[in-house]
RODO-2510 file (C-alpha; in nm, 4 decimals, decimal comma):
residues 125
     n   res          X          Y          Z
     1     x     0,0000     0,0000     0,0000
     2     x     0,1563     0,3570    -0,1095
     3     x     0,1841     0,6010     0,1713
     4     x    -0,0204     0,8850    -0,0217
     5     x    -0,3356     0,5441     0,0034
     6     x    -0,2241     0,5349     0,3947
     7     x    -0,2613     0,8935     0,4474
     8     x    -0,5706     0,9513     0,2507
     9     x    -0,7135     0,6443     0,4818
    10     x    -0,6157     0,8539     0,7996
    11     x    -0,7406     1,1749     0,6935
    12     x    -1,1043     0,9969     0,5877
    13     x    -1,0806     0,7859     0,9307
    14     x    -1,0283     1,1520     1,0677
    15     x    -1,3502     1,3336     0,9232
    16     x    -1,5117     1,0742     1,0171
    17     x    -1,4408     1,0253     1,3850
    18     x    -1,4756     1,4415     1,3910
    19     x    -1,8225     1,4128     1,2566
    20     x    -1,9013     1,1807     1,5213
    21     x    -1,7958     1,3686     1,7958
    22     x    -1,9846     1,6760     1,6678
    23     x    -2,2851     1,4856     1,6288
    24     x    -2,1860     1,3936     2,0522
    25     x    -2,1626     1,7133     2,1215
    26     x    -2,4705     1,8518     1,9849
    27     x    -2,6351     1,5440     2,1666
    28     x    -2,5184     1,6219     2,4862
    29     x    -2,5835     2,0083     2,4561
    30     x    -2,9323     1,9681     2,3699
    31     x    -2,9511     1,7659     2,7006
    32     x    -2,8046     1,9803     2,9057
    33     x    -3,0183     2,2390     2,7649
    34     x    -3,3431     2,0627     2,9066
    35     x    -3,2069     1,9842     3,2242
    36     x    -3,0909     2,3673     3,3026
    37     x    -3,4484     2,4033     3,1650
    38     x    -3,6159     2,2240     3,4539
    39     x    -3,3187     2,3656     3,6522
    40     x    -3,4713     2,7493     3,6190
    41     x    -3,8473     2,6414     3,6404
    42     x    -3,7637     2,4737     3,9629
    43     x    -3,6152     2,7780     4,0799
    44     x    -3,8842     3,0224     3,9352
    45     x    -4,1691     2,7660     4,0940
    46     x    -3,9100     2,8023     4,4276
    47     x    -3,9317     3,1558     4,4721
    48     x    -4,3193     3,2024     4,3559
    49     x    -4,4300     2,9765     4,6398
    50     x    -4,2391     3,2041     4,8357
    51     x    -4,4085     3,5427     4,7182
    52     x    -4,7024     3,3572     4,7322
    53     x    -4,6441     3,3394     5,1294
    54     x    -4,5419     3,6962     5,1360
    55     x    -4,8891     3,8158     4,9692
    56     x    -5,0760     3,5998     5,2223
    57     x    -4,8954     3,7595     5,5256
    58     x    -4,9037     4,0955     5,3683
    59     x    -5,2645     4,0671     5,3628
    60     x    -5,2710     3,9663     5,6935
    61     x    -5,0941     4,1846     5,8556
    62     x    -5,2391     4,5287     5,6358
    63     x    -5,5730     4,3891     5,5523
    64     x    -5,5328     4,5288     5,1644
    65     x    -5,6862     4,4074     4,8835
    66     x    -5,4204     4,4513     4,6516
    67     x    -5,1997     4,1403     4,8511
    68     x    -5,4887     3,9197     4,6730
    69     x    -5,4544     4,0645     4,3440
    70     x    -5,0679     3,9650     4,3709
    71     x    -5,1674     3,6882     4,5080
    72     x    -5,4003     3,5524     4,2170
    73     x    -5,1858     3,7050     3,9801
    74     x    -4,8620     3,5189     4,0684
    75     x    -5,0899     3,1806     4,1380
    76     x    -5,1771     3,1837     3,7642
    77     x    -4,8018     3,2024     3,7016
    78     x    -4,7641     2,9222     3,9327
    79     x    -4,9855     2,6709     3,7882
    80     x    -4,8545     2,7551     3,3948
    81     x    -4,4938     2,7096     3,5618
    82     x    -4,6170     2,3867     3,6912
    83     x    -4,8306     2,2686     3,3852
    84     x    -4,5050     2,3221     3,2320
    85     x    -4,2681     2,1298     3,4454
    86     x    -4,5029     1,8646     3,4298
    87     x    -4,5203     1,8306     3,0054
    88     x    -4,1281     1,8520     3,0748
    89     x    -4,1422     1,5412     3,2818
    90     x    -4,3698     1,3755     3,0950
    91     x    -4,2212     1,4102     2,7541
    92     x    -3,8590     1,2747     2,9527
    93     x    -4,0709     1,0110     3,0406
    94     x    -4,0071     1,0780     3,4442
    95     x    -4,2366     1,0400     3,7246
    96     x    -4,4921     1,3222     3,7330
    97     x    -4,6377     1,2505     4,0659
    98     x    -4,4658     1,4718     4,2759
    99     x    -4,5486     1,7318     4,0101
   100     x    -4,8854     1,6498     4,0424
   101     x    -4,9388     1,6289     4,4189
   102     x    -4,7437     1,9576     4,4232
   103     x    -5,0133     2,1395     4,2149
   104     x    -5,3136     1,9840     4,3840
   105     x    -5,1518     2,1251     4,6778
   106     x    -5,1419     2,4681     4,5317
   107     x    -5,4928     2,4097     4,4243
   108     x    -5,5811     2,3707     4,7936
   109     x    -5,3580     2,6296     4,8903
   110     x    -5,5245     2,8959     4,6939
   111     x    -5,8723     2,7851     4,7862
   112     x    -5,7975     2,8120     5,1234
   113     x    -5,6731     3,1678     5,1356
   114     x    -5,9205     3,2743     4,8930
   115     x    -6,1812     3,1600     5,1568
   116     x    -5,9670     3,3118     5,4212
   117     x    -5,9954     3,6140     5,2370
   118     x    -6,3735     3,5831     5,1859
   119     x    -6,4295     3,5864     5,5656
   120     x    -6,2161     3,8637     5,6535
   121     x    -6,4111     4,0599     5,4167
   122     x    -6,7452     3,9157     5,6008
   123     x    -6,5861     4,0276     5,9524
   124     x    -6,4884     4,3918     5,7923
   125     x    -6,0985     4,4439     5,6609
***
C-alpha cells in the first residue's frame, strides 16, 4: 500500500471520527439544555411559592386588597410554571407525581386563602 493510500485512509478515518464527535456534542448540549431548563423552572416555581407566602402575610398583617390581586396574579403564574414542568417530565418520560401532588396542593392552597380572604371581608378588613 503507497503512503499517499495510507494517508488519505487517515485523513477519511479523521472526518469521520470528527463528525461523530460533533454529532456527541450537539447530543449532549441539547440535554443539558433541558435539564438547566427544569433547573430554572424549579427555581422560578421556588421563589413564587415564596411570594405567594409573602402576599398571604401581607394581607394579613395590612388587611389590603391589593396582597390578593398579587396573590391571584402570581398563582396563575404558578400553575402555567407547573403545567409546564409537568409536560417537561412527561415528555422525559419521568415520574410526574410529585409534580402532580405539588399542584393539587397549590390548588388547595389557593382555595384556602381565597376563603380566608372571603371571611375577613365578612368580619370587615
Amino acid at each position: 500500500m503507497l503512503i499517499k493510500h495510507k494517508l488519505a485512509l487517515n485523513t477519511s478515518i479523521l472526518v469521520v471520527a470528527i463528525a461523530f464527535l460533533l454529532i456527541i456534542l450537539g447530543y449532549s448540549s441539547g440535554s443539558l439544555q433541558k435539564d438547566v431548563d427544569i433547573a430554572r423552572t424549579i427555581g422560578a416555581i421556588d421563589s413564587d411559592v415564596l411570594q405567594l407566602r409573602r402576599n398571604e402575610k401581607d394581607f394579613l398583617a395590612r388587611k389590603d386588597l391589593k396582597y390578593v390581586e398579587s396573590f391571584k396574579k402570581r398563582i396563575g403564574i404558578l400553575k402555567s410554571e407547573l403545567s409546564h414542568l409537568a409536560s417537561v417530565f412527561e415528555s422525559a418520560s419521568t415520574d410526574t407525581s410529585n409534580v402532580k401532588s405539588l399542584q393539587k396542593v397549590i390548588s388547595d392552597y389557593e382555595k384556602d386563602f381565597l376563603e380566608l380572604v372571603d371571611i375577613q371581608k365578612e368580619i370587615g378588613l
